[in-house]
Every structure is written in C-alpha cells, then in structure tokens.
Phi, psi and omega in degrees: 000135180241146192318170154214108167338115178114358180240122196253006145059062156325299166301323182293285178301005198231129164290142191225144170193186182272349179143095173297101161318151100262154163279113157229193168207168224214106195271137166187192210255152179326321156311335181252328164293339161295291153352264166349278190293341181265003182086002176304322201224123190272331181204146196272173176292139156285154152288160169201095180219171148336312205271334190299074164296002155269028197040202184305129189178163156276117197269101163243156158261125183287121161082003197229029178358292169310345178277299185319317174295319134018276207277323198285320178279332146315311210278333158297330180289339187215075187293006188283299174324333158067049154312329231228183184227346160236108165318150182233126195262344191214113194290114149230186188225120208221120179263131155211160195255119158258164199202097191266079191257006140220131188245134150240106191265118226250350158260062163216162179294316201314323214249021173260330194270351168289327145337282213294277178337323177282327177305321191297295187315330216274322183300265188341325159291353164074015183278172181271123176279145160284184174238149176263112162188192241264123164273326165222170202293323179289338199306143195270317195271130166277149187206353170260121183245075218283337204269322194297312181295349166282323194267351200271317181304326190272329181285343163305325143325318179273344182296300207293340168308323190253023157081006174280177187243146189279160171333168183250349172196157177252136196243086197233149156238157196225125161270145174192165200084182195247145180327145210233007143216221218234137193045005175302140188269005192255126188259159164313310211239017184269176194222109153267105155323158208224116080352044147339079175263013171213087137310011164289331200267014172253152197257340181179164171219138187221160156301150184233110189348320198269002170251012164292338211270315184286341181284340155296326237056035196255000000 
C-alpha cells in the first residue's frame, strides 16, 4: 500500500503484542546501578542529546552488556565529548528486564517505512533539515545524529496530531565500528538498541552477574 506523506500508518509500523520480555543493560556510572538496584533511584532520566540517534529516550543495549560497558567507558575516557548527560567516573553496567508491547522497530521494513514517511513530511514542511555527521575528525563512525533525531521527533509529532499514543520504545540495530576482516559485513562496536519512551515497561533492574563476579575476582 502506498504512503502519503504526513501519514504515519501507526498501526501497520509499531509491533503490538501482549507484552515482549526483552533483556537490556543501560552503560552508566556505578553509582547509578547501585541506586537502581538497591531502589534509592526508581528510573533512569530520558536522554536527549546529540548522539541519540533513536531520538529522545532512555538508551539500553539489547542482549549485550559488554557493549554497554563499551559506551560507559568511552564516555568515562573522553568526558569532553559529553556521551552521557551525567559524566561517568566509575564505568558500570545496570540490567533490565522490559516488557514492550508496542515497538517501532526501524530493523523492520513496517519501521524503515515509518521513517522514510516522516522524513518525507519533515522535507515537505519546509524547516532547515539538519545534518548527520562526524563528532570529531579520527571517528570511523557518523554519531552526531542531528538529521535522524530530527526525523524521530517529528514522527512523534505526527502520532500525536493524529491523536495516536507513541511507541512504548524506538528499536534499531546499528553497524559501527570498524570491519572485524576485509570487506567483511560484521563491524566492532554494532548493536542493537532501545529508545525506552514508557517507563511503565520496565520490570526490575539487576546487576549483571559476570561483572559482579569479576569484580570479586571470582
């Protein structure tokens, strides 16, 4: 069926279900998985920065610690660049269980094509689009995502004109990093991602066990 720009055909793109368990983990600083998990601190802040190419959201990486521990630790190695919206001093990882019953996932045709509608309304409205490009000059990777996060804000806009309720998370996988052989399609650093926009959907948050173990030394 084919779009027409300004319809963002809510029902076709957003996964609907009785509830998706997913596993994610959330890179911050030790203080705040300690917070969390002992309940001092009931939720994390959305993000909203430059880097958030799933527009505004609480940011996890699905299924992947080690990647989350990744990003905690860039963002402690380089506090200038400002990854994070609270510097992080002591690199950790904070586990949660979400329970997602509508997603719009931007690795599905349903959630590339709600994009590509918003973008197209987004032209058509005559605002200055922004640009996606390079935080600094060695970067392998574009990661100031000024166009994509331009385009997410606006299909939020466009759910709520027409009177829908937003996604309960924006769902992406992202290759990044550099190719792990020669012409090879598998990269270092890719992910897939959680945009979290209902903080109703998370279920528990836990520490995650094999770095409780290295931090015994066990």
């Amino acid at each position: 069926m084919h779009r027409q720009a300004g319809q963002a055909g809510r029902q076709e793109d957003v996964n609907h279900g009785s509830g998706q368990l997913v596993v994610a983990y959330h890179g911050c600083d030790r203080s705040t998985e300690d917070a969390l998990v002992t309940g001092q601190l009931l939720a994390l802040q959305p993000s909203d920065n430059p880097y958030d190419w799933l527009g505004p959201g609480v940011y996890f990486f699905q299924d992947d610690w080690r990647r989350a521990l990744m990003f905690a630790q860039a963002s402690a190695d380089q506090p200038h660049r400002k990854f994070t919206q609270r510097p992080i001093h002591d690199p950790s990882v904070v586990g949660a269980v979400l329970k997602l019953t509508a997603t719009l996932d931007v690795s599905t045709q349903d959630g590339i094509g709600a994009f590509r509608t918003a973008y197209e309304a987004l032209k058509l409205s005559g605002v200055r689009l922004k640009q996606n490009r390079k935080s600094a000059s060695q970067d392998t990777d574009v990661i100031l995502r000024g166009l994509d996060r331009q385009v997410f804000k606006y299909l939020h806009q466009m759910y709520t004109d027409q009177g829908l309720p937003a996604p309960d998370a924006i769902r992406g996988a992202f290759p990044q990093g550099e190719a792990v052989a020669p012409t090879s399609a598998i990269f270092a650093n890719s992910h897939v991602q959680i945009a979290l926009l209902n903080p109703g959907c998370v279920l528990g948050y836990f520490r995650v066990p094999e770095l409780a173990r290295a931090r015994a030394g066990l």
